[in-house]
Residue, then its C-alpha position, 0 to 999 in steps of 0.5 A: x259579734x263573736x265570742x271574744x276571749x280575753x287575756x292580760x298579754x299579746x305577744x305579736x310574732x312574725x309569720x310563723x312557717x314549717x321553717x321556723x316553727x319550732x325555733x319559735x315555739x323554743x324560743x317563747x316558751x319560757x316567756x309564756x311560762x313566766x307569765x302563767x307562774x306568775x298568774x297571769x294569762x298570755x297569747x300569741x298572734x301574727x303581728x299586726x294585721x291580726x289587730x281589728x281596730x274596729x273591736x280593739x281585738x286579736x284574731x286567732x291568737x294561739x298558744x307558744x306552741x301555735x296552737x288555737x287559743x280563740x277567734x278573738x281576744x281582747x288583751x291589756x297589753x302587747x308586747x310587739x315583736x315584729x316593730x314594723x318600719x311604718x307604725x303609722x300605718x298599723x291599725x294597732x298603732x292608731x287605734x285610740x282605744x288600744x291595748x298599752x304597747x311595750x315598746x312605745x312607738x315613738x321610742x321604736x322610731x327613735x333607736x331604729x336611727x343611730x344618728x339620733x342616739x348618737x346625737x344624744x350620748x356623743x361621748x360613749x361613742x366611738x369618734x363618729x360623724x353623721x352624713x349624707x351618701x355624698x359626703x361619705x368619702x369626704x367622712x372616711x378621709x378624714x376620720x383618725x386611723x387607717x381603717x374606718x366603719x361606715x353604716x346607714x343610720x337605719x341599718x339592722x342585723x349589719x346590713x350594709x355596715x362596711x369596714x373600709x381601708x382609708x386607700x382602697x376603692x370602695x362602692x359608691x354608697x346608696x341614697x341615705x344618711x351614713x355614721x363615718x365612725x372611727x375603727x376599735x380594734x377589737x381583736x385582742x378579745x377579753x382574756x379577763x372574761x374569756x373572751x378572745x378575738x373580734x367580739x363584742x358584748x351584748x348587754x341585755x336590758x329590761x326595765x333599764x336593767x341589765x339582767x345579763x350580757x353575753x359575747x358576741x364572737x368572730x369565730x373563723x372569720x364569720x360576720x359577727x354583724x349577720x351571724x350570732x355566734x355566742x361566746x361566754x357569759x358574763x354576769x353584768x355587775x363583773x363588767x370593768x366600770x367604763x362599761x357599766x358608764x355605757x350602760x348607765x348614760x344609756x339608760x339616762x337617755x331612754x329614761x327621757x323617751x318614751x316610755x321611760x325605760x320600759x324596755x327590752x333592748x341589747x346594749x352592744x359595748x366592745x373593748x378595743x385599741x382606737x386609733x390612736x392604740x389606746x384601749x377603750x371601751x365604746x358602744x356599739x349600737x343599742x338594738x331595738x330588737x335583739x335577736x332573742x337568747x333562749x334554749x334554742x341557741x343551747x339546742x342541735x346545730x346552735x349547741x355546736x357553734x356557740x361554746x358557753x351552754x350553761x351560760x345560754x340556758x342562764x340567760x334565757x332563764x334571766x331574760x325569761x323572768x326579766x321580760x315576764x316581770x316587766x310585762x306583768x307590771x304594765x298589766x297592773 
């Protein structure tokens, strides 16, 4: 059997090419040096299919920079960035004798469906129903106001998310399960926290809590949903209370689950008129796998887009420290 070295940590990434390679190394560098500070080893690999179920091991994990660490490692924990959409079929994800996971599948399973998170904190939401593809349009006409959102329940990154007019001829859906939920109008921003225009909040979680948040902008008419465009930071404890409830039922919630709040994932609140004018603060969604925030977003062609720089380098610190903590706990 080949030597197999061994680490505390696995970190499973995405395929890693000439095009991403060093948006990536940026962005879990920081990561990696958290972990060695505090004392512990960490490595990375190409998602699943480097697992070997047959030894309990990773094949050719690197460094954050890419480089070639060993053959294979043997590691205590991994923390899966890749969360694929089928874990029943990963050899990692069925092998007895693997490493601890953070997250735990079945949690992965559970967010990846908004009708289930939903289901289980109704009243943070915005006036929503949950239905097939043919009754969508049954949904949208009867749901208050003149504009309604409609997305599939296991939609990410804003695919397939579609604002309607109650009057206009829309496309017919495809095959699946839709959330019909109620317009906020989110474009008198936060003058509070400098934020202006469409926006809404994007509250990071670690552990079940929230070491950061920072707003997600519509400059110019971009689609928020698809394009993360970054406003200004916010220290979480100065966020208005409706909010900090949001974020506190949300984490009563996946306390329940599995994994017990052992997480990393963005609560993604807006403040907004309803259709009735009223302002009221709502969740968003909960993501599962939030695009990570590092140095990267400070960096060339990012740094020119999103306008609070100090404010992202703060966060990726925050995030940084937060992730290597948790992980390290689980080590333990």
């Amino acid at each position: 059997m080949p030597f197999t070295a061994q680490y505390d940590i696995a970190i499973l990434l995405p395929q890693i090419n000439p095009d991403n390679y060093e948006r990536s190394k940026v962005r879990y560098q920081g990561l990696s040096d958290e972990i060695h500070t505090l004392g512990f080893t960490a490595c990375f690999a190409h998602s699943q299919v480097s697992y070997d179920a047959d030894t309990s091991t990773f094949e050719a994990v690197t460094d954050a920079e890419h480089s070639q660490l060993a053959a294979h490692a043997a590691v205590k924990v991994v923390r899966d960035l890749t969360m694929p959409k089928n874990p029943d079929l990963a050899d990692l994800y069925n092998d007895v004798n693997r490493p601890a996971l953070v997250h735990a599948p079945a949690l992965n399973d559970f967010l990846r469906n908004k009708a289930d998170v939903f289901a289980l904190a109704p009243e943070i939401h915005p006036i929503t129903v949950v239905v097939s593809h043919e009754d969508v349009a049954e949904a949208v006409a009867a749901t208050p106001g003149s504009r309604v959102i409609v997305k599939p329940v296991t939609g990410m990154a804003g695919k397939g998310v579609e604002l309607r007019e109650k009057h206009s001829q829309c496309s017919e859906p495809q095959p699946g399960g839709y959330l019909v939920q109620e317009y906020v109008d989110s474009s008198e921003g936060m003058p509070e926290f400098g934020v202006t225009g469409t926006h809404n909040i994007r509250i990071i979680s670690i552990g079940s809590k929230a070491i950061g948040a920072i707003a997600r902008i519509n400059p110019e008419q971009n689609d928020m949903l698809k394009n993360d465009v970054y406003g200004a930071y916010i220290d979480p404890d100065t966020l208005p209370n409706t909010m900090k409830s949001i974020v506190d039922r949300v984490h009563e919630v996946l306390s329940k689950l599995a994994g017990s709040g052992s997480n990393v994932i963005a609560i993604d609140v807006m403040r907004g008129r309803d259709s009735s004018g009223k302002v009221v603060d709502k969740l968003c969604e909960v993501n599962r796998r939030p695009q990570r925030i590092s140095l990267w977003d400070a960096m060339g062609k990012e740094a020119k887009r999103n306008t609070d720089l100090p404010g992202i380098r703060k966060l990726a610190k925050q995030w940084d420290i937060a992730e290597a903590e948790l992980l390290v706990s689980r080590v333990r």
